[in-house]
CHARMM-style PDB file with segment names, atoms N, HN, CA, C and O in Angstrom:
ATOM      1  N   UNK     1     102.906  84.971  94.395  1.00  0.00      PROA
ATOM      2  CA  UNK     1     101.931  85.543  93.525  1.00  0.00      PROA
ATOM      3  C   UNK     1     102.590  85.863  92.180  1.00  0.00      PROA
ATOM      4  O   UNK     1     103.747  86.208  91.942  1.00  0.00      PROA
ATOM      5  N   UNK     2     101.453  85.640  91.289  1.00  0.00      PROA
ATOM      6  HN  UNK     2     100.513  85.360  91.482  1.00  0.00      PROA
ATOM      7  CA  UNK     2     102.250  85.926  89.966  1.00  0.00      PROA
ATOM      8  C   UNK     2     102.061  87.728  89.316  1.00  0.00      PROA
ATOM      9  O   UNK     2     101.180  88.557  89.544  1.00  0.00      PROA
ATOM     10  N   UNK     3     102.854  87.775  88.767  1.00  0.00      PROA
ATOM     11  HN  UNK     3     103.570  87.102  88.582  1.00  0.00      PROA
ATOM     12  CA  UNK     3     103.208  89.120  87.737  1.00  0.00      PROA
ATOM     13  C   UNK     3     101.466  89.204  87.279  1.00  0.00      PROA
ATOM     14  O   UNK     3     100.909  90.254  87.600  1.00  0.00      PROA
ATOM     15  N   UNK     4     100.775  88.349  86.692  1.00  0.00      PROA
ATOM     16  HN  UNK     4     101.228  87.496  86.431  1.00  0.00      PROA
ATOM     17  CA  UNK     4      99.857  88.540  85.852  1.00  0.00      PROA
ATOM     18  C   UNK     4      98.652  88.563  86.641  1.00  0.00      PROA
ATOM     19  O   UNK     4      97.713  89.279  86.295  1.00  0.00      PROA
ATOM     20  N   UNK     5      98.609  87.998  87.450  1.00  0.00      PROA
ATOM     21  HN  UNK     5      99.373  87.417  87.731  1.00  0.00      PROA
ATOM     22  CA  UNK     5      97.457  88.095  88.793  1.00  0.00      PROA
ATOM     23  C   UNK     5      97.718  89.729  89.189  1.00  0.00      PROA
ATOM     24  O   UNK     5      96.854  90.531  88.832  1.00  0.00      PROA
ATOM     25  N   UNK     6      99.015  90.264  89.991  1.00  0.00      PROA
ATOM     26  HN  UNK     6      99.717  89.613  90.281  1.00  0.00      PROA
ATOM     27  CA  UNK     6      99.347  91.259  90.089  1.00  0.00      PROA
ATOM     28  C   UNK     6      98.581  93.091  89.354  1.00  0.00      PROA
ATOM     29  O   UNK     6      98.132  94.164  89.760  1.00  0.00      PROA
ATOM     30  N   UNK     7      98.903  92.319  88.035  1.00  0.00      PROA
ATOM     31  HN  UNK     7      99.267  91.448  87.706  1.00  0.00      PROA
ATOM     32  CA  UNK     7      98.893  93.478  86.806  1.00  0.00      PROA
ATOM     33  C   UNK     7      97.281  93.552  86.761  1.00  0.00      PROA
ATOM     34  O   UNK     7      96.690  94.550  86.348  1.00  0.00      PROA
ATOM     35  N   UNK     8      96.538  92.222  87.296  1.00  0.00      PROA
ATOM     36  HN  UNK     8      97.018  91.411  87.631  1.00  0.00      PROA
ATOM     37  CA  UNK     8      95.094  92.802  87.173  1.00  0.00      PROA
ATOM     38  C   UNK     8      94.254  93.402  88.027  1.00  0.00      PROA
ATOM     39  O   UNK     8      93.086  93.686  87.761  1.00  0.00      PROA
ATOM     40  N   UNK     9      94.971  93.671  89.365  1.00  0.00      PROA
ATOM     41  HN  UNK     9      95.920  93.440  89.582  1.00  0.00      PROA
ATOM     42  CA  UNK     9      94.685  94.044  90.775  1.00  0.00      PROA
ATOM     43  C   UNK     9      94.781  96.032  90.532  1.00  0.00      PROA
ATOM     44  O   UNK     9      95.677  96.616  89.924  1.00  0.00      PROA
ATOM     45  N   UNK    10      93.729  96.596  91.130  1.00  0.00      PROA
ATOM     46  HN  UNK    10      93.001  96.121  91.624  1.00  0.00      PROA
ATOM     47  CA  UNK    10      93.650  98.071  91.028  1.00  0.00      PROA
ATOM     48  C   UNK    10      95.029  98.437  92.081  1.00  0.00      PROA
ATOM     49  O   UNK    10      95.592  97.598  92.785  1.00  0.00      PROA
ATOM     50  N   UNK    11      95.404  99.915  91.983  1.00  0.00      PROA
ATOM     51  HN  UNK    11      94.947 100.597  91.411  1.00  0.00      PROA
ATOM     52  CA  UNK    11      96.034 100.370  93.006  1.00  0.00      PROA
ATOM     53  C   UNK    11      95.668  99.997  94.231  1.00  0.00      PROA
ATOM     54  O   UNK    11      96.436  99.339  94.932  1.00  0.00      PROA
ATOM     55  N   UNK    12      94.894 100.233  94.495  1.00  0.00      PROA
ATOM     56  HN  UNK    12      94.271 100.768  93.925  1.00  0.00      PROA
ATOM     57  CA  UNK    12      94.497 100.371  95.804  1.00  0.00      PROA
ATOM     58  C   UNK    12      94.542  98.985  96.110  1.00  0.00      PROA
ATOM     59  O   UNK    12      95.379  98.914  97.010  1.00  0.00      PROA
ATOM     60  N   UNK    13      94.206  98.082  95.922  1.00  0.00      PROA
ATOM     61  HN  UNK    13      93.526  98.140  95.191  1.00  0.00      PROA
ATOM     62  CA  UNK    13      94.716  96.642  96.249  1.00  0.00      PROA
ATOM     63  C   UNK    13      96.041  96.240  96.415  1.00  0.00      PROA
ATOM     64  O   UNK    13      96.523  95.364  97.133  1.00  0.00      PROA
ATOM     65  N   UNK    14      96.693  97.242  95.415  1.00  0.00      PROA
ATOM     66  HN  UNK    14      96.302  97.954  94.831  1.00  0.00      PROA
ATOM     67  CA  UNK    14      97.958  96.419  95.436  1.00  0.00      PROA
ATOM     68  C   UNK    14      98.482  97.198  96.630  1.00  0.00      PROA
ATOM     69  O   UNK    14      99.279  96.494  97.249  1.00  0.00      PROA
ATOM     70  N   UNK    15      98.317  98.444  97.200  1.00  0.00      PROA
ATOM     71  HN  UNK    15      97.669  99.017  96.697  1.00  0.00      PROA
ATOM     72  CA  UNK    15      99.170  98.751  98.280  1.00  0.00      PROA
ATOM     73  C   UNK    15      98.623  98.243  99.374  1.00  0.00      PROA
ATOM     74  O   UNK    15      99.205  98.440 100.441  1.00  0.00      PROA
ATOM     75  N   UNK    16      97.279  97.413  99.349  1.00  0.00      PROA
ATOM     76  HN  UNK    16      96.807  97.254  98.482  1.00  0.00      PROA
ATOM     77  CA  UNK    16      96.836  96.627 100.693  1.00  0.00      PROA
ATOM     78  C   UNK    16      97.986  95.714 100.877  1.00  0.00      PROA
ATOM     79  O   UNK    16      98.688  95.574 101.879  1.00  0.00      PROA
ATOM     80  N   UNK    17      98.084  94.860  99.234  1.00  0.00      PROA
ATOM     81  HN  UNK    17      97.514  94.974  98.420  1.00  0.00      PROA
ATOM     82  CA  UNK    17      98.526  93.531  99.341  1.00  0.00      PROA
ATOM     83  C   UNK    17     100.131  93.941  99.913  1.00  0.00      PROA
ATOM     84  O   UNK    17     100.616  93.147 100.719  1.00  0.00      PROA
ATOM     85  N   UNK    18     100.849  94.987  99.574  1.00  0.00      PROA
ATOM     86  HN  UNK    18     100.455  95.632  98.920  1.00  0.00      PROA
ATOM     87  CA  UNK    18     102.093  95.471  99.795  1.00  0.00      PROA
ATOM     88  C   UNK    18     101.884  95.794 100.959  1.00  0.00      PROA
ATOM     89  O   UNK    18     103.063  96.019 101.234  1.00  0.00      PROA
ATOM     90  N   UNK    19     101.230  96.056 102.098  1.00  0.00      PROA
ATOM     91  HN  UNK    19     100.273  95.874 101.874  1.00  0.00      PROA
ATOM     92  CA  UNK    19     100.990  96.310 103.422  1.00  0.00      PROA
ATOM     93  C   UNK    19     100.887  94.877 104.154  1.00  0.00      PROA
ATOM     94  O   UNK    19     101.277  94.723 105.311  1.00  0.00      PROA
ATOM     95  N   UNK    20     100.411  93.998 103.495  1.00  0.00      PROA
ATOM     96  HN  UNK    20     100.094  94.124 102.555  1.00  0.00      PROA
ATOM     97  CA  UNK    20      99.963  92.807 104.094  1.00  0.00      PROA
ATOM     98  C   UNK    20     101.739  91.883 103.887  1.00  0.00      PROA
ATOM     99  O   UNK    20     102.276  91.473 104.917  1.00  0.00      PROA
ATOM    100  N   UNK    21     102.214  91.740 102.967  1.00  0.00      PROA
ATOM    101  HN  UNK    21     101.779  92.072 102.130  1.00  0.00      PROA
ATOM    102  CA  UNK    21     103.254  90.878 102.693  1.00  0.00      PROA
ATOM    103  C   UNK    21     104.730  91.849 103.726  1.00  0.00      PROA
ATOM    104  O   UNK    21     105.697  91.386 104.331  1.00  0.00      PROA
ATOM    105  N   UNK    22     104.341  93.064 103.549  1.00  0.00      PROA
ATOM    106  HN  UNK    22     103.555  93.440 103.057  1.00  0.00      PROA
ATOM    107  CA  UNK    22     105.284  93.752 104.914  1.00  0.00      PROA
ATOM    108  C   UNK    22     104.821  92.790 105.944  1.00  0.00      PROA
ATOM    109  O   UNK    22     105.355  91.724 106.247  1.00  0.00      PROA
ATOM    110  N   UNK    23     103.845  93.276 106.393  1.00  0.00      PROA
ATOM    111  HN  UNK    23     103.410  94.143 106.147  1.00  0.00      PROA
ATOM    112  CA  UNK    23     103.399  92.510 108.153  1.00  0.00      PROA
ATOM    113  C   UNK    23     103.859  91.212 108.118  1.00  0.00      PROA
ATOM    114  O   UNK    23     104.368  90.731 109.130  1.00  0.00      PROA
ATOM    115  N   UNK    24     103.710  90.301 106.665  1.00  0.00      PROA
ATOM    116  HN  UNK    24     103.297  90.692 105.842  1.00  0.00      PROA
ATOM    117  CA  UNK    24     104.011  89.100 107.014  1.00  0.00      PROA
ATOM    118  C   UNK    24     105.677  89.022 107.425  1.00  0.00      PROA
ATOM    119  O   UNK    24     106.233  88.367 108.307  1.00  0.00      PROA
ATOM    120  N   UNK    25     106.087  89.723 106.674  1.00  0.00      PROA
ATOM    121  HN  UNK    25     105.636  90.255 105.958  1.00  0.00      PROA
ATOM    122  CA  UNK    25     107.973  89.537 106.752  1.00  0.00      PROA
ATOM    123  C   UNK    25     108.197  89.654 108.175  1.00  0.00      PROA
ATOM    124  O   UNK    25     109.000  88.980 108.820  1.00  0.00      PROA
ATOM    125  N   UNK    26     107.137  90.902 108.793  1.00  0.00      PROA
ATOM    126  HN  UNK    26     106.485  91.450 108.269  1.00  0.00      PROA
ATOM    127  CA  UNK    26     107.806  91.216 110.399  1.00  0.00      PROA
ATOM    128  C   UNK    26     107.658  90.315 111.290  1.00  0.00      PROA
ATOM    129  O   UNK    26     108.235  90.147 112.364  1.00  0.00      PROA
ATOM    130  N   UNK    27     106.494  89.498 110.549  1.00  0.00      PROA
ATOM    131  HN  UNK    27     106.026  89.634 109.676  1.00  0.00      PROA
ATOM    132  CA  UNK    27     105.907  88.422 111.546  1.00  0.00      PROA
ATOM    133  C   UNK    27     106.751  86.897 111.813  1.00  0.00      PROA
ATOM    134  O   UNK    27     106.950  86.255 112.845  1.00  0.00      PROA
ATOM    135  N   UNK    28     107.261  86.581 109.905  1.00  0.00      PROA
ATOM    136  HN  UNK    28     107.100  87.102 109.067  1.00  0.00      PROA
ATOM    137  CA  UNK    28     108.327  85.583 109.680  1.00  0.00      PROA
ATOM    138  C   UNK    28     109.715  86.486 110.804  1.00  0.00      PROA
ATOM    139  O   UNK    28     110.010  85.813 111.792  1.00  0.00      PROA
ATOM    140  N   UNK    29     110.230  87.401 110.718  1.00  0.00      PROA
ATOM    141  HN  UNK    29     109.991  87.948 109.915  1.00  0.00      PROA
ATOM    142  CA  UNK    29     111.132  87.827 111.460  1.00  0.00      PROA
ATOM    143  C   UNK    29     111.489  87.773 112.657  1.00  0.00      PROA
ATOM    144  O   UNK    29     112.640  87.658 113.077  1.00  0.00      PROA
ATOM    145  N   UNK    30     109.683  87.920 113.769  1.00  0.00      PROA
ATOM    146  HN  UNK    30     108.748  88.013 113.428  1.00  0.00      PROA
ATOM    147  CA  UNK    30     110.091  87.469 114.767  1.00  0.00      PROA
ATOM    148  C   UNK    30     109.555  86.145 115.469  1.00  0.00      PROA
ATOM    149  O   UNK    30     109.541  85.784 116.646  1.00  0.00      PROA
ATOM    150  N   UNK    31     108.901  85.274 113.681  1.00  0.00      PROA
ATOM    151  HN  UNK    31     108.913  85.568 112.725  1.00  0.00      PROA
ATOM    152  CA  UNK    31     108.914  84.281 114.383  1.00  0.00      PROA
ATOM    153  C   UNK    31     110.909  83.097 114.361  1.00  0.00      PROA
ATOM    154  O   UNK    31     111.318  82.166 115.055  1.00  0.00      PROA
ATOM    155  N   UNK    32     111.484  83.847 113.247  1.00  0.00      PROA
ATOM    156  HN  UNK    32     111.151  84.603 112.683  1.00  0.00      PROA
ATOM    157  CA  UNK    32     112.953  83.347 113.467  1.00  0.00      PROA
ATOM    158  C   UNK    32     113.317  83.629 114.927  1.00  0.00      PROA
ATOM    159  O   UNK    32     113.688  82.696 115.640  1.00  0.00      PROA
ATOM    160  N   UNK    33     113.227  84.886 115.405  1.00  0.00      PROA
ATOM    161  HN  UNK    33     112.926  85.644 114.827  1.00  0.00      PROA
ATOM    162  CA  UNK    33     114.185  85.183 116.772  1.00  0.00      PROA
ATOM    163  C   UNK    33     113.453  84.162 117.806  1.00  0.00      PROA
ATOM    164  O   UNK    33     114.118  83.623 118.691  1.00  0.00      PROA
ATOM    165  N   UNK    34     112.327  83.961 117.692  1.00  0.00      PROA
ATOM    166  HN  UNK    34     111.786  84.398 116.973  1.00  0.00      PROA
ATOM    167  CA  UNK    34     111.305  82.826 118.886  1.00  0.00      PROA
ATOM    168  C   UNK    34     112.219  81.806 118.583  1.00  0.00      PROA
ATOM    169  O   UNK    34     112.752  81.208 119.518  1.00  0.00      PROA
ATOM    170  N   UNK    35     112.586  81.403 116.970  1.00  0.00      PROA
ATOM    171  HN  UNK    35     112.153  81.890 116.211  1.00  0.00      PROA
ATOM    172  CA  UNK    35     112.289  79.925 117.560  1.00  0.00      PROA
ATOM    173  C   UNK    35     111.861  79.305 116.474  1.00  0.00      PROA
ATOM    174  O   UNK    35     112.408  78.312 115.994  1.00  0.00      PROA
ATOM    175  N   UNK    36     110.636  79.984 115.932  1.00  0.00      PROA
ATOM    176  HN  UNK    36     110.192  80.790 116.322  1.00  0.00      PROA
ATOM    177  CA  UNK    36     109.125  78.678 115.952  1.00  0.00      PROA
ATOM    178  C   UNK    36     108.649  79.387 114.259  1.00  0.00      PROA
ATOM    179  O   UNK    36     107.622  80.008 113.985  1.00  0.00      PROA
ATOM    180  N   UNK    37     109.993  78.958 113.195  1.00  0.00      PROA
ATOM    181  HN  UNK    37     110.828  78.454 113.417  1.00  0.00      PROA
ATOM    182  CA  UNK    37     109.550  79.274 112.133  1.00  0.00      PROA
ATOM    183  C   UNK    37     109.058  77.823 110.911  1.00  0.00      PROA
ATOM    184  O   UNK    37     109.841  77.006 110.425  1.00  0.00      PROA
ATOM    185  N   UNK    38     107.733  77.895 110.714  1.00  0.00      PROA
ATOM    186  HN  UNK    38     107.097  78.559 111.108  1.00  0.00      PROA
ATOM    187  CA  UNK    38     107.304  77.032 109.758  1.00  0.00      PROA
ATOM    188  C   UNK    38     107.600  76.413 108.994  1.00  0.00      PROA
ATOM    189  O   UNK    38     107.836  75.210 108.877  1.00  0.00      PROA
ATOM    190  N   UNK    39     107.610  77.944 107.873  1.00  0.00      PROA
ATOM    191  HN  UNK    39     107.418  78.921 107.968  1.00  0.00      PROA
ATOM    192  CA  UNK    39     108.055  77.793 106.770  1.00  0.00      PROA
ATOM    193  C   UNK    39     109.330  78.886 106.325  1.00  0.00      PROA
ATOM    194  O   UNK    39     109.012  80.041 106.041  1.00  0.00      PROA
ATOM    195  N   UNK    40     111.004  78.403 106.273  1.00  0.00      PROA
ATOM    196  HN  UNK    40     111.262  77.465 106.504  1.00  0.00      PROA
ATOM    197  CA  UNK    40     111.976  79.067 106.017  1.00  0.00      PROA
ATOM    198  C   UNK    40     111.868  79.995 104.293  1.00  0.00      PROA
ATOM    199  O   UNK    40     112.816  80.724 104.002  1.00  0.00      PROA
ATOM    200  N   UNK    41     110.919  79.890 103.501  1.00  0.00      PROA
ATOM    201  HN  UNK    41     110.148  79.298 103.738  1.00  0.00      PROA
ATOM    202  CA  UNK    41     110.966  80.314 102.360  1.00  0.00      PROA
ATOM    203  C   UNK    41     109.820  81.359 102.436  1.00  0.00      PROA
ATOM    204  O   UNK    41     109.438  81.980 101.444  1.00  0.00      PROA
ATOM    205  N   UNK    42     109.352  81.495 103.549  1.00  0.00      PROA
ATOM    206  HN  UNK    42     109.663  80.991 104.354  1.00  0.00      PROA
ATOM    207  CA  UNK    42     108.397  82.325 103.420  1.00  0.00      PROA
ATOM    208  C   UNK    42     108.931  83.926 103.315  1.00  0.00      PROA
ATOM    209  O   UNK    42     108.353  84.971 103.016  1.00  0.00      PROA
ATOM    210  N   UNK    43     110.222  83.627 103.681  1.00  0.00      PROA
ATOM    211  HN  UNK    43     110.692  82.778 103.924  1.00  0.00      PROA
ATOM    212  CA  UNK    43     110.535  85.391 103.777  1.00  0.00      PROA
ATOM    213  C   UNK    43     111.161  85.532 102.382  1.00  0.00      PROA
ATOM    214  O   UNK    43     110.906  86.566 101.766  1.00  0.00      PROA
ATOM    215  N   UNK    44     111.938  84.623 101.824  1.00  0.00      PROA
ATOM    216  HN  UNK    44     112.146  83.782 102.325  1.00  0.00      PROA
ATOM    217  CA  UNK    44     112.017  85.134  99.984  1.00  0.00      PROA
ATOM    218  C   UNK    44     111.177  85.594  99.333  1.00  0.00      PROA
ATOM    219  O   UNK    44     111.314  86.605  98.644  1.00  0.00      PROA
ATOM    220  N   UNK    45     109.732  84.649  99.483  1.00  0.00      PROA
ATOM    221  HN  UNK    45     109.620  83.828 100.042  1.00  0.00      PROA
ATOM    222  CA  UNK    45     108.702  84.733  98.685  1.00  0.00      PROA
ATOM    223  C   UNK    45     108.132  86.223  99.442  1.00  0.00      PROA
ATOM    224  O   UNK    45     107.764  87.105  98.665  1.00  0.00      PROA
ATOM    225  N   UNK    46     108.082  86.413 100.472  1.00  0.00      PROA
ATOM    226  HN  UNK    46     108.381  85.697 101.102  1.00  0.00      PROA
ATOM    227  CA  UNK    46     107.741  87.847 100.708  1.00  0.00      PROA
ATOM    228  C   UNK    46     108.018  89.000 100.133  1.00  0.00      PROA
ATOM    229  O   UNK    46     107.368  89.919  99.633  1.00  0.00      PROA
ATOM    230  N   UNK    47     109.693  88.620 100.407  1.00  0.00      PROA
ATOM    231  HN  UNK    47     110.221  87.874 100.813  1.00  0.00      PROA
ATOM    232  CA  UNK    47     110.173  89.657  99.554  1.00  0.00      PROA
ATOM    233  C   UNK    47     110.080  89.949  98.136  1.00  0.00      PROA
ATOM    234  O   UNK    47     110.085  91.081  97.652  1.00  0.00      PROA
ATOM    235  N   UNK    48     109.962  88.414  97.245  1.00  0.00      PROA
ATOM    236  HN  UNK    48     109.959  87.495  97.638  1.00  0.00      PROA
ATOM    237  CA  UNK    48     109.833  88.891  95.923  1.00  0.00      PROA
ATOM    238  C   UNK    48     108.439  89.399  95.693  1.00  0.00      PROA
ATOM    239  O   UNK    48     108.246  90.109  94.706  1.00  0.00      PROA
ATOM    240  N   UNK    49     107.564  89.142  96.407  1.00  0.00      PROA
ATOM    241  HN  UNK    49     107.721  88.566  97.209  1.00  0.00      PROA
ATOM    242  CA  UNK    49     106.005  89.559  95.975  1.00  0.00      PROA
ATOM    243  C   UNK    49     106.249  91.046  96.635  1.00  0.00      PROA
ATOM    244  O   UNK    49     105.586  91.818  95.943  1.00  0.00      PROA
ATOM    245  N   UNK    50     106.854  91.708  97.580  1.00  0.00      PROA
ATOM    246  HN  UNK    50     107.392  91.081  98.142  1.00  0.00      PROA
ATOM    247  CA  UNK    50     107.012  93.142  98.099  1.00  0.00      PROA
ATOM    248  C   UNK    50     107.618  93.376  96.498  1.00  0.00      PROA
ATOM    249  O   UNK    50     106.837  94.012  95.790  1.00  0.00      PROA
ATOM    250  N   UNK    51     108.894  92.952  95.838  1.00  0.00      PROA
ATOM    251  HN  UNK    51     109.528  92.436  96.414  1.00  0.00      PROA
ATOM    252  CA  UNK    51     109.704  93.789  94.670  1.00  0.00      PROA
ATOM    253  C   UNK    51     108.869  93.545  93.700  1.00  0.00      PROA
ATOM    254  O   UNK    51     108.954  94.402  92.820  1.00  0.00      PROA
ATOM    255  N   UNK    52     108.045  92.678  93.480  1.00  0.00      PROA
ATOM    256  HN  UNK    52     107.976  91.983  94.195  1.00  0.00      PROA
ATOM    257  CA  UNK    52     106.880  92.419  92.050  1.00  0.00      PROA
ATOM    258  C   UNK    52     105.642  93.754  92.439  1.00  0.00      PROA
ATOM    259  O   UNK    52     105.325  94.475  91.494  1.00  0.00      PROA
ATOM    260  N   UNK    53     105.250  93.917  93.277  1.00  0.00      PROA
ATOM    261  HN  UNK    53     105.508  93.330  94.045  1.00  0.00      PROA
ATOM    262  CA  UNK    53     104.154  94.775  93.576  1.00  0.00      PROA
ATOM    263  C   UNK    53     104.748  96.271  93.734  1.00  0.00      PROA
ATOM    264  O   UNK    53     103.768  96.997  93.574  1.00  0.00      PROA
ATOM    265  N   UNK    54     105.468  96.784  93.885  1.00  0.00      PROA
ATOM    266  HN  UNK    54     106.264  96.193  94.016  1.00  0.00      PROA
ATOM    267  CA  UNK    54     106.605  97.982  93.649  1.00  0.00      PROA
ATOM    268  C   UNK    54     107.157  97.895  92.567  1.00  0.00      PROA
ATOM    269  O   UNK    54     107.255  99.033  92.107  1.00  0.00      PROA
ATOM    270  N   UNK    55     107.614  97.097  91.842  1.00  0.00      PROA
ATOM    271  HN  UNK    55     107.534  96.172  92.215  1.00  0.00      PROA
ATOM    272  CA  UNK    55     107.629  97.312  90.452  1.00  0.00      PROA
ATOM    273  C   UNK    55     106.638  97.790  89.582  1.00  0.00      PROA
ATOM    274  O   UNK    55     106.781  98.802  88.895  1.00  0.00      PROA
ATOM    275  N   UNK    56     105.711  97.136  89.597  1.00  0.00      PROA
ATOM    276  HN  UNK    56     105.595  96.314  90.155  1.00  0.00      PROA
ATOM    277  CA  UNK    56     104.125  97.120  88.963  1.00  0.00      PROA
ATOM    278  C   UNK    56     103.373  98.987  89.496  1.00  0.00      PROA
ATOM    279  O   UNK    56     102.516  99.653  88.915  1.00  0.00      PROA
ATOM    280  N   UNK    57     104.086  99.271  90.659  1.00  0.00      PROA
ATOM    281  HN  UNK    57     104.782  98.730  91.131  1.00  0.00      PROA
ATOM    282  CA  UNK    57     103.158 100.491  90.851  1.00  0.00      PROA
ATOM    283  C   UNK    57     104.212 101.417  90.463  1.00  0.00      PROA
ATOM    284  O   UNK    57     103.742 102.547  90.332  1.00  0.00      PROA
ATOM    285  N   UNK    58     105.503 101.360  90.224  1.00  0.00      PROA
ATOM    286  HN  UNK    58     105.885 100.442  90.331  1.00  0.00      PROA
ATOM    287  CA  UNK    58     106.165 101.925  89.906  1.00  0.00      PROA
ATOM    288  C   UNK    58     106.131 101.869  88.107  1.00  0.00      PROA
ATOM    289  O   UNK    58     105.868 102.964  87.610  1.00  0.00      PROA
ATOM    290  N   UNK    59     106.293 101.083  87.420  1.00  0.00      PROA
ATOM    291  HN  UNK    59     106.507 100.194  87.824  1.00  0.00      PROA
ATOM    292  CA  UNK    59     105.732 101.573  86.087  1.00  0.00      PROA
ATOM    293  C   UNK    59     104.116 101.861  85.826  1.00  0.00      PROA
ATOM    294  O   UNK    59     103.595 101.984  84.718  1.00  0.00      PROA
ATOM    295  N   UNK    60     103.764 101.901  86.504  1.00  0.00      PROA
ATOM    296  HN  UNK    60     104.187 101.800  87.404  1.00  0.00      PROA
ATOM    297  CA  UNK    60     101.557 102.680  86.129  1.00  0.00      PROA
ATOM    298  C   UNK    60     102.456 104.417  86.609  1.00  0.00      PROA
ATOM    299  O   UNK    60     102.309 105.402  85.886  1.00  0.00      PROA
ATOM    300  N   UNK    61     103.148 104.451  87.641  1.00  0.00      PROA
ATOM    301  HN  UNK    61     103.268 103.651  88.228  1.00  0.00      PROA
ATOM    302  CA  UNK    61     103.125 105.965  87.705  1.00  0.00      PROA
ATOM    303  C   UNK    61     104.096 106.303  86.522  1.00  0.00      PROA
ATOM    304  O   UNK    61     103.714 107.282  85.880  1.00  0.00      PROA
ATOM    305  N   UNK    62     104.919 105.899  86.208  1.00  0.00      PROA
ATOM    306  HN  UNK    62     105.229 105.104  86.730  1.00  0.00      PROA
ATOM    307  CA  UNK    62     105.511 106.036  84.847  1.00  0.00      PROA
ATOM    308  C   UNK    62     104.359 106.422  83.820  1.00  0.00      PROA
ATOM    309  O   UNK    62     103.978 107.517  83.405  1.00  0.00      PROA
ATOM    310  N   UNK    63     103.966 105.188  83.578  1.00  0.00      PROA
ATOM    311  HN  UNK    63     104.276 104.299  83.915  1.00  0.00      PROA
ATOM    312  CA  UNK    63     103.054 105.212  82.688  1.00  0.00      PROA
ATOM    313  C   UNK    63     101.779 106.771  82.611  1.00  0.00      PROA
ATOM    314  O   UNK    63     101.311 107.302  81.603  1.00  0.00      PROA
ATOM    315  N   UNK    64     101.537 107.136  84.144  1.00  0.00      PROA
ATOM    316  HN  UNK    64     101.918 106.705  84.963  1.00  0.00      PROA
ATOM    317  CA  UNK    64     100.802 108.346  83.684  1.00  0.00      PROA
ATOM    318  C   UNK    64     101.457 109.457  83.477  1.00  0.00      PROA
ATOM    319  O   UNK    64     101.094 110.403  82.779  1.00  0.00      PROA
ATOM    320  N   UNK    65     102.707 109.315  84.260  1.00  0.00      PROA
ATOM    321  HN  UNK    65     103.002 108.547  84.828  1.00  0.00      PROA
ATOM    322  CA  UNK    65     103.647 110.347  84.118  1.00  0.00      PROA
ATOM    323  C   UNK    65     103.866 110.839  82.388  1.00  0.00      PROA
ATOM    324  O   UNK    65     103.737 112.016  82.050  1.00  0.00      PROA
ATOM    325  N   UNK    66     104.085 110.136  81.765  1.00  0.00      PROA
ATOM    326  HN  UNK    66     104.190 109.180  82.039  1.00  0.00      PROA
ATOM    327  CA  UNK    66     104.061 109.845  80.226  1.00  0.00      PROA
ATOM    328  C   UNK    66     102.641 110.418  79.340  1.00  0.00      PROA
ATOM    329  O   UNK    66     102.461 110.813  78.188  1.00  0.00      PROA
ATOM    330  N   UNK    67     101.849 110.244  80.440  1.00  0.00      PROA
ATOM    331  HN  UNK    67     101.996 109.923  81.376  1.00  0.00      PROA
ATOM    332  CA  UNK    67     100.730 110.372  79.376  1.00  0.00      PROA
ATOM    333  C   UNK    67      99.745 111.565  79.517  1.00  0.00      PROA
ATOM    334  O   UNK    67      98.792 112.042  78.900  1.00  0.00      PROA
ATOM    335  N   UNK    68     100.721 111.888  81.049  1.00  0.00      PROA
ATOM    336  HN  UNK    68     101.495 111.501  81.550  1.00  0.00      PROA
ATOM    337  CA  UNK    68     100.242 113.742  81.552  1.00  0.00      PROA
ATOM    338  C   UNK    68     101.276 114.699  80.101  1.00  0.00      PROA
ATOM    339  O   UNK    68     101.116 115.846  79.683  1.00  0.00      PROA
ATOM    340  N   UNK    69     102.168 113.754  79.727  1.00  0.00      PROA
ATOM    341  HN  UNK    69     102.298 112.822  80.067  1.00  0.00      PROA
ATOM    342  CA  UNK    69     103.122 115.173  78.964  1.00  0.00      PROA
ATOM    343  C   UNK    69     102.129 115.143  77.936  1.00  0.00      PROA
ATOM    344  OT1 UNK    69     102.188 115.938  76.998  1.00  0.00      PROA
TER     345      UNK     69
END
């Protein structure tokens, strides 16, 4: 997923989508220990869309933090 798709998604979406790309990692995780993994890039791309979507909610709370002073 991209940065700019990301940035147009409300909070509350984005901690679905950050709930959903967790489950997927646990799911890529134990589909490695089975055995029976698909796709080997799926857990990078997990992870970078988990650090793009934590980034993104991490500067908006910045951002109000800033704009409460």
């Amino acid at each position: 997923m991209r940065a700019r798709e990301l940035r147009e998604q409300t909070e509350n979406e984005l901690q679905q989508l950050l709930r959903e790309r967790r489950d997927d990692l646990v799911a890529f995780r134990m589909q490695m220990v089975t055995g029976v993994v698909d796709n080997v890039r799926a857990a990078r791309e997990a992870r970078r869309d988990i650090a793009r979507i934590k980034t993104l909610l991490r500067e908006r709370e910045l951002q109000a933090a800033r704009e409460a002073k």
